[in-house]
LORO-702747 format. One line per 5 residues: for each residue x, y, z of C-alpha. Coordinates in nm, 4 decimals, padded with zeros to 6 digits, m for minus. Example, Ala and Ser with C-alpha at 12.3 -4.5 7.8 and 13.67 -1.06 7.14 Angstrom:
2
01.2300/m00.4500/00.7800 ~ 01.3670/m00.1060/00.7140
END
This chain:
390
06.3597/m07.9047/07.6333 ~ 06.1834/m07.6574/07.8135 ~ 05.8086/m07.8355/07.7981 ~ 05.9750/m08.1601/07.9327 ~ 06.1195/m07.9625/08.2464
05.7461/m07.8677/08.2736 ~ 05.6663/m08.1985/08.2533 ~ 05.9122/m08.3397/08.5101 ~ 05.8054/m08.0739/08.7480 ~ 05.4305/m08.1475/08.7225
05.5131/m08.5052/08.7978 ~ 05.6672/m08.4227/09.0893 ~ 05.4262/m08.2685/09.2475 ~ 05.1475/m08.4866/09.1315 ~ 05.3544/m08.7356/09.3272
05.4049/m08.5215/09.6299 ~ 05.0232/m08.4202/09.6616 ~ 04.9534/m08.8332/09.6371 ~ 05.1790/m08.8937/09.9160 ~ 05.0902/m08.6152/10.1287
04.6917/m08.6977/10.0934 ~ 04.7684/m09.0508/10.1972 ~ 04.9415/m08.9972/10.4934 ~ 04.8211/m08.6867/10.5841 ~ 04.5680/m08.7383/10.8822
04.4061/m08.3464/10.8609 ~ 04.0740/m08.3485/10.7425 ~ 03.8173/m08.0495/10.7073 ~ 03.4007/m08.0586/10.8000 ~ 03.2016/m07.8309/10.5879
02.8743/m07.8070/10.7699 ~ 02.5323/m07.6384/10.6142 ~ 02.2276/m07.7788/10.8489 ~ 02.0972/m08.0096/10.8267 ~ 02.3791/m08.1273/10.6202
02.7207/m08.2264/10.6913 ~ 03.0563/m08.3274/10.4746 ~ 03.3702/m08.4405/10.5518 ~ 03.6692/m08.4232/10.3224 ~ 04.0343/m08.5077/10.3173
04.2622/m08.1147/10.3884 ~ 04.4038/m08.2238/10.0635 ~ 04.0819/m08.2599/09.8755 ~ 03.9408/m07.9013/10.0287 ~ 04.2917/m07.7566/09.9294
04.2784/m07.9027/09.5392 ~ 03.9436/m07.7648/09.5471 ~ 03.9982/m07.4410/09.6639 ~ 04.3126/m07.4303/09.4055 ~ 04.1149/m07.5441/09.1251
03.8125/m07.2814/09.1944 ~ 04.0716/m06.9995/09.1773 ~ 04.2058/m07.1070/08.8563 ~ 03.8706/m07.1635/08.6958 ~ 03.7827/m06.7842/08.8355
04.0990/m06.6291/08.6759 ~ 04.0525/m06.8335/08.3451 ~ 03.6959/m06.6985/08.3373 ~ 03.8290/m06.3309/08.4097 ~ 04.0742/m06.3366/08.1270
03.8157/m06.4973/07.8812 ~ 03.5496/m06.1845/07.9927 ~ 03.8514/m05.9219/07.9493 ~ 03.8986/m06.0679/07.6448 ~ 03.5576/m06.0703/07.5239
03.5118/m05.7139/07.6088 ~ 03.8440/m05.6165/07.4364 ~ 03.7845/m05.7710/07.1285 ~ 03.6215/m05.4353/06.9269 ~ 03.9148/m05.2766/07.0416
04.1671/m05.5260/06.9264 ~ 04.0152/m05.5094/06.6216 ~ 04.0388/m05.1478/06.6043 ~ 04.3827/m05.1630/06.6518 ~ 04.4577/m05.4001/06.4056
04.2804/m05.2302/06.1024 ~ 04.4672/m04.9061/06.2016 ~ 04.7462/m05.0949/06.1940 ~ 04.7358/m05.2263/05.8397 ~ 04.6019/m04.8469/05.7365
04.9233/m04.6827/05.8636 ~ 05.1523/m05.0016/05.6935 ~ 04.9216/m04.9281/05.3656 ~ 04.9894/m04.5340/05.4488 ~ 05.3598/m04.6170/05.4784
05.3756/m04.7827/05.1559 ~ 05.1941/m04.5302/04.9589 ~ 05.4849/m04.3131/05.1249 ~ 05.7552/m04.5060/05.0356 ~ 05.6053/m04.5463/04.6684
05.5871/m04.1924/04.6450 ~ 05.9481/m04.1156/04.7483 ~ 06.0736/m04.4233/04.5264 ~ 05.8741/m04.2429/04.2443 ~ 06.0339/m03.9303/04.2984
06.3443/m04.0443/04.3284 ~ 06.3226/m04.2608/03.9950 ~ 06.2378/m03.9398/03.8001 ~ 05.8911/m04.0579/03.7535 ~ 05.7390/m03.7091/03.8544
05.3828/m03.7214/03.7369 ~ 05.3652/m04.0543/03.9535 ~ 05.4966/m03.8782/04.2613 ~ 05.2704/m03.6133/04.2066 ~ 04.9504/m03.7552/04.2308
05.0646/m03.9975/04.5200 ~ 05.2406/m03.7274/04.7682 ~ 04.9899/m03.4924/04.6458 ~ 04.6910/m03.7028/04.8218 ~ 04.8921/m03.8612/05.0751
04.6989/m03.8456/05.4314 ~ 04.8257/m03.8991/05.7541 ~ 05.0064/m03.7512/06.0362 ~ 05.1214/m03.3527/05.9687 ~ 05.4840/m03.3823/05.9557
05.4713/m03.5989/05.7073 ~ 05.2001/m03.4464/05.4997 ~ 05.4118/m03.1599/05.4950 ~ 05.7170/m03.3266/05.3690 ~ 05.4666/m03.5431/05.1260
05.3517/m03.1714/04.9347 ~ 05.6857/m03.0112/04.9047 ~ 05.8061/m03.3122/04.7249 ~ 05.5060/m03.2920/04.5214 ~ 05.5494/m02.9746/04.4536
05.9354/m03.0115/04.3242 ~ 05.7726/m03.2959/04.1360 ~ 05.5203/m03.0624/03.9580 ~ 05.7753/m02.7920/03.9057 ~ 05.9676/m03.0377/03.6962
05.6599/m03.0984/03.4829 ~ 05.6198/m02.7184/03.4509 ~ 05.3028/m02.7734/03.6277 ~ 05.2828/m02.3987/03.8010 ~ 04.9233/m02.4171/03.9232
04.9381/m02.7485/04.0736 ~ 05.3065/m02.6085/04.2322 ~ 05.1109/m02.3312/04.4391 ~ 04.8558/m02.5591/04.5571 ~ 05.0978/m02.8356/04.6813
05.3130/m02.5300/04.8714 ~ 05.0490/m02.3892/04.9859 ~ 04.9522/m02.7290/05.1452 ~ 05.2760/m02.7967/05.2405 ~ 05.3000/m02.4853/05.4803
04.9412/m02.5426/05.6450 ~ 05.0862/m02.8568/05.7650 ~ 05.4072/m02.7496/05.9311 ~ 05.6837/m02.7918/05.6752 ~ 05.6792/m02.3839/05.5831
06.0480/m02.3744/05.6152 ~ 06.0741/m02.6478/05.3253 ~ 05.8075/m02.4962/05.1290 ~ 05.9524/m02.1374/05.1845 ~ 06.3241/m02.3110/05.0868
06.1818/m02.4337/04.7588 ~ 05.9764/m02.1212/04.6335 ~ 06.3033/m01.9328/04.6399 ~ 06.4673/m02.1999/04.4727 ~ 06.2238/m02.1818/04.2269
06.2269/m01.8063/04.1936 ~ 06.5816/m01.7874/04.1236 ~ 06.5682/m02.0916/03.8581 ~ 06.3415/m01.8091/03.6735 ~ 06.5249/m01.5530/03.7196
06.2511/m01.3551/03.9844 ~ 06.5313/m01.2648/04.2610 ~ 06.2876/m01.0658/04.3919 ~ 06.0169/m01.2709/04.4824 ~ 06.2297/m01.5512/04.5734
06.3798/m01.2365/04.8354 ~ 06.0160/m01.2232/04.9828 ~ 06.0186/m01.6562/05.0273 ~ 06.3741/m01.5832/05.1830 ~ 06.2568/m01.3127/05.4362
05.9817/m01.5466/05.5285 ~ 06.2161/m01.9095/05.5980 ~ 06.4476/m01.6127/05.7976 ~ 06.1937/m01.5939/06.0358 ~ 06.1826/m01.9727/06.0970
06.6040/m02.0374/06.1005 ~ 06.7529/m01.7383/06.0168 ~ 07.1416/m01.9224/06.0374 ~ 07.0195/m02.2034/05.7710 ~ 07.3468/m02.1994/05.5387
07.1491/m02.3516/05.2117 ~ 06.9079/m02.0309/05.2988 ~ 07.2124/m01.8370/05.3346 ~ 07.3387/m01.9349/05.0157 ~ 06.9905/m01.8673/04.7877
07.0071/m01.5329/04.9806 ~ 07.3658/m01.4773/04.8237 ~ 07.2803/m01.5395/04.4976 ~ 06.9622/m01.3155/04.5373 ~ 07.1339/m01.0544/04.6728
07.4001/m01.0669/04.3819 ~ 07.1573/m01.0939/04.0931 ~ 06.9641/m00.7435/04.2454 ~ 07.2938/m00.5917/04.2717 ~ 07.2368/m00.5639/04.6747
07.6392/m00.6047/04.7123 ~ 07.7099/m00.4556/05.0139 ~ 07.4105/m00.7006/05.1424 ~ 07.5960/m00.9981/04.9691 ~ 07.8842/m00.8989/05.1241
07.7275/m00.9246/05.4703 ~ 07.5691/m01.2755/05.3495 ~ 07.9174/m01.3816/05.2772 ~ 08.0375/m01.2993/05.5699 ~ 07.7568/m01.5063/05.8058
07.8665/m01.8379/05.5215 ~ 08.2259/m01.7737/05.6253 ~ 08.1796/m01.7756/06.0158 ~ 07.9319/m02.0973/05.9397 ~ 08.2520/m02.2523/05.6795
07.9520/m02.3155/05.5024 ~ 08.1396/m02.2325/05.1773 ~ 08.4107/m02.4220/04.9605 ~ 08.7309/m02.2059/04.9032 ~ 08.7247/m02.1830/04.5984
08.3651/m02.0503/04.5419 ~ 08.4210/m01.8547/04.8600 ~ 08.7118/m01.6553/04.6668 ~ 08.5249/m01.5833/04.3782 ~ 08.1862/m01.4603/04.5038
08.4435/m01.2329/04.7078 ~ 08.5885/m01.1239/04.4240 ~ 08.3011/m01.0475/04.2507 ~ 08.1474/m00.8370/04.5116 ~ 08.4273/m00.6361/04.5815
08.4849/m00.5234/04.2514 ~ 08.0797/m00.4683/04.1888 ~ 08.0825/m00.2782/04.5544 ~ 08.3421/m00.0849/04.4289 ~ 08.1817/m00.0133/04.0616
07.8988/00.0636/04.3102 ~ 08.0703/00.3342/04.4817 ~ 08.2947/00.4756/04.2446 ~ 07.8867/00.6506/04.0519 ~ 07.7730/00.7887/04.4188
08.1394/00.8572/04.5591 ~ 08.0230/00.6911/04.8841 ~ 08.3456/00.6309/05.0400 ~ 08.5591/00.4893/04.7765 ~ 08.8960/00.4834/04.9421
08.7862/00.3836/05.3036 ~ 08.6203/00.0775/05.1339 ~ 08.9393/00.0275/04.9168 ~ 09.1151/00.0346/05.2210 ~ 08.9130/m00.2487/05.4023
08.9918/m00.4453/05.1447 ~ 09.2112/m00.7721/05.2792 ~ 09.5555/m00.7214/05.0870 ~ 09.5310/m01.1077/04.9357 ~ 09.2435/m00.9610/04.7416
09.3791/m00.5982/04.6738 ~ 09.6294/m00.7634/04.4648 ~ 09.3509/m00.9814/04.2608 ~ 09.3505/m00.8781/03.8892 ~ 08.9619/m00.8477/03.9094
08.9046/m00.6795/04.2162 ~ 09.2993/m00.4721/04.1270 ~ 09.0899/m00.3429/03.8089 ~ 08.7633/m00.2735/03.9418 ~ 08.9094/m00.0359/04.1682
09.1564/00.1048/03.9439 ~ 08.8713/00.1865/03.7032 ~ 08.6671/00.3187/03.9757 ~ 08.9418/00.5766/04.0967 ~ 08.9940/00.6510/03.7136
08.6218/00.7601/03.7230 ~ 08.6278/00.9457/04.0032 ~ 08.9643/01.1535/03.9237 ~ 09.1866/01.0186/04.1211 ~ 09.4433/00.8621/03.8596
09.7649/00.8927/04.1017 ~ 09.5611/00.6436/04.3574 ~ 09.4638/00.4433/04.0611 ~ 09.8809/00.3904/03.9630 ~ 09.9391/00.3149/04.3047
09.7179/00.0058/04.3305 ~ 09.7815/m00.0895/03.9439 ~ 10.1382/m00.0870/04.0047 ~ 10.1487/m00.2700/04.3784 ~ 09.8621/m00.5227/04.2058
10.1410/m00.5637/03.9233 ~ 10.4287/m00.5681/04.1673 ~ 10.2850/m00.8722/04.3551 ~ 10.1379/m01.0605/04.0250 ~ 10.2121/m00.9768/03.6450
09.8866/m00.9525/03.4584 ~ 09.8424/m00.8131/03.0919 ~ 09.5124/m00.6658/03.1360 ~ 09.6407/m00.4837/03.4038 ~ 09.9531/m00.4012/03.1853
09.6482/m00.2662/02.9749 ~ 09.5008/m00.1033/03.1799 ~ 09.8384/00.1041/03.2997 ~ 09.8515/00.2581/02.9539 ~ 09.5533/00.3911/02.9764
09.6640/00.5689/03.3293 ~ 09.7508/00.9627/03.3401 ~ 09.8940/01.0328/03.6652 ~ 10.0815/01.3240/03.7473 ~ 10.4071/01.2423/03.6948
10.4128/01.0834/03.3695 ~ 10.7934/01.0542/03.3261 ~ 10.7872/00.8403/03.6115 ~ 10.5248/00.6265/03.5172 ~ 10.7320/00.5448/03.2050
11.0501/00.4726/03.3663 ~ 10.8111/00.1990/03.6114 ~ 10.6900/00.0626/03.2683 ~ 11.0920/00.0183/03.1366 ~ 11.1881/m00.0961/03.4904
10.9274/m00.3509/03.4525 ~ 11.0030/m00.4175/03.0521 ~ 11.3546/m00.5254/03.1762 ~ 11.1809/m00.8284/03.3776 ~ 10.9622/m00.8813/03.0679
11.1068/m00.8195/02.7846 ~ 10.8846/m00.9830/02.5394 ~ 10.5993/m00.8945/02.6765 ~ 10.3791/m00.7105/02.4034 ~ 10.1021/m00.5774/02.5755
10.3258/m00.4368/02.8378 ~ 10.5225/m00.2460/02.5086 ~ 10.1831/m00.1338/02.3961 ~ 10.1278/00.0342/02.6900 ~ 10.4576/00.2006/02.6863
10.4157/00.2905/02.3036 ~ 10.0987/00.4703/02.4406 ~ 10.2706/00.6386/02.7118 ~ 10.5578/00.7787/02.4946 ~ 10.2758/00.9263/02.2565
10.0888/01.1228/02.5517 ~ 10.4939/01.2719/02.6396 ~ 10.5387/01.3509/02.2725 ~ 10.8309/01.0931/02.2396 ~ 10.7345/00.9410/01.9109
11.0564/00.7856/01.8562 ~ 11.0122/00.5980/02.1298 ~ 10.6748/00.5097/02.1072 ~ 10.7314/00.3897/01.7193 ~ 10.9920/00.1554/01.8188
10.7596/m00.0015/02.1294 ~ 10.4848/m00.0501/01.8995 ~ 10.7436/m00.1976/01.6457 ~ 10.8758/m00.4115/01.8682 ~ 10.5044/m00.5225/02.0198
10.3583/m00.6065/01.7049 ~ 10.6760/m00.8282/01.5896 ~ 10.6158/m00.9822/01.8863 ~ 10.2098/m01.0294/01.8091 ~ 10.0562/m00.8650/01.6364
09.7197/m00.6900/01.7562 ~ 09.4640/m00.4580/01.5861 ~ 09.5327/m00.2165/01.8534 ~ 09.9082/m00.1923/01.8419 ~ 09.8521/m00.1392/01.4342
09.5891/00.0947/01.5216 ~ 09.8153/00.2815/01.7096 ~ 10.0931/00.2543/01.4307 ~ 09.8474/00.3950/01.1841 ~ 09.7694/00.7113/01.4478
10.1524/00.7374/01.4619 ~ 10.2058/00.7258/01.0692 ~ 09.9106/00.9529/00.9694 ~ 10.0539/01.2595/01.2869 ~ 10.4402/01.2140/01.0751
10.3075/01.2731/00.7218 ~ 10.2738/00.9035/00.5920 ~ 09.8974/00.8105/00.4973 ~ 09.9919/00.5540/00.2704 ~ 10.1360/00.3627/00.5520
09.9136/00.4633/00.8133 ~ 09.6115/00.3424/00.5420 ~ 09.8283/m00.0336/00.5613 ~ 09.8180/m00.0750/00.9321 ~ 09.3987/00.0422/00.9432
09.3881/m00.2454/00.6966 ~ 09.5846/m00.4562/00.9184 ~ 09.3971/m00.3935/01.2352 ~ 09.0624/m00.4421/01.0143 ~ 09.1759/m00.8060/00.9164
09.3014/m00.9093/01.2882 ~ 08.9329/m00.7864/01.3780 ~ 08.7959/m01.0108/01.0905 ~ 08.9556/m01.3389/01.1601 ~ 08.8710/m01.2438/01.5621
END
């Protein structure tokens, strides 16, 4: 449609220009002595049109002409950066299909700008670290980081480090990708598990603190790696005494009344001689949620006032009656007061209930202090079969 409105138009004015050089009387004289020409104003005007157009046409065809090399250039660097982007993509496709040794060898030569060079080595080197190939690993990283991408290389080496169990050196590629984005939560996260597997708690601590602010951690894994380094931070401090019950005490209560974090601490004020504190936050820990290896644990206890830690143990008996452990733990208590009437009939009662090698254990201590070896010599055997099938 368009080429006949072209067409139409043309026409038109091929008409108009015939009418207006017919009737048009203005004519132009070109003189040039001795010569002399006369032409229509039409003519001189078609003339002068045409000799334009011929002197543009044979500008463009010279700018051409002269451009050519560099048209050329252009278009072989354009079909070396599409064959550069394909070896790319066949690279990535390889390492994403598993096909390592592939994505090796064509990330591992891949030329072109550095950004992506960069990129091209530290997949290579994941690539080789999946083939176990260590030497060719090192190269590619070191690669990697001359060309920009040291954060990714520095991310992956303590990746790596931690995969074989070197926490330390993977501490040193941790320190170094600080320095380049020292709020980077996946760095943040290596650095926790570092930190935890050199024992640097009150370091992981901090760590999980910056992954909190940053919500950079589920809740679930959040609680546990809190756990876990409160109850190491307190194993920590319970050897050097540094400040056992003002960290206790910055403890958030939802975690004071954890059974892991309740024991660590209870074991750690057991260690340093302070059994009355240890009661207080076995029994509030107990108060808040029943747990039998706490209930273990609370037998083991010798505060100073042992009567009443008994008459806790019955209050709490009353609430669980059939609760063996808990009448273990009684039966033990009774035995450090002398009561072995008492203590008998709780270790009765906790074995008919289930019977463990400790609470026979205990029996058999109980039989062999009131005269009756025979007896006692039953319940060793009993303990040593419930170890057996165990």
């Amino acid at each position: 449609m368009r080429w006949l409105i072209s067409l139409l138009i043309v026409g038109v004015l091929a008409v108009g220009l015939a009418m207006a050089g017919r009737y048009d009387p203005g004519y132009v004289v070109l003189v040039y002595p001795p010569w002399r020409m006369e032409i229509s104003f039409i003519s001189f005007a078609l003339a002068v049109a045409g000799l334009v157009i011929s002197g543009v046409v044979l500008l463009r065809i010279a700018a051409l002409t002269l451009g050519l090399p560099a048209r050329v250039r252009e278009q072989r660097e354009r079909r070396a950066a599409k064959k550069r982007d394909e070896n790319f993509a066949g690279g990535l496709k390889a390492y994403v299909e598993y096909r390592y040794q592939d994505a090796a060898q064509s990330l591992g030569q891949w030329q072109g700008d550095d950004a992506r060079v960069g990129l091209a080595r530290v997949l290579a080197a994941r690539a080789a670290q999946e083939m176990r190939a260590a030497a060719q690993r090192e190269r590619f990283i070191q690669d990697a980081t001359a060309h920009g991408a040291e954060l990714a290389a520095q991310l992956f080496e303590a990746e790596t480090c931690l995969d074989a169990k070197d926490a330390t050196a993977a501490l040193v590629a941790i320190n170094r990708a600080k320095d380049i984005a020292p709020k980077h939560t996946a760095l943040l996260r290596l650095e926790l598990k570092a930190r935890q597997m050199t024992g640097q708690w009150d370091e992981a601590e901090r760590v999980l603190d910056a992954l909190a602010r940053s919500n950079a951690l589920e809740a679930g894994v959040a609680t546990q790696n809190r756990r876990i380094t409160y109850a190491e931070n307190l194993k920590r401090r319970a050897e050097d005494d540094r400040g056992l019950l003002e960290y206790w005490k910055k403890i958030p209560s939802d975690f004071k009344a954890d059974s892991w974090v309740a024991r660590a601490a209870v074991r750690a004020f057991m260690q340093r001689g302070g059994h009355d504190t240890a009661l207080d936050v076995l029994e509030s820990a107990l108060n808040r949620e029943w747990n039998e290896d706490l209930v273990a644990l609370y037998g083991e206890l010798r505060g100073s006032n042992p009567t009443r830690q008994i008459e806790q143990a019955e209050k709490w008996l009353r609430a669980q009656p059939r609760d063996a452990q808990l009448l273990l733990a009684l039966a033990q208590l009774c035995s450090v007061q002398q009561l072995w009437g008492k203590a008998q009939s709780y270790l009765e009662a906790s074995l008919a209930i289930a019977p463990s090698a400790e609470g026979h254990i205990r029996m058999a201590e109980l039989k062999t202090q009131s005269g009756q070896p025979s007896e006692a010599c039953q319940h060793y055997q009993k303990a040593l079969a419930l170890c057996r099938a165990q």
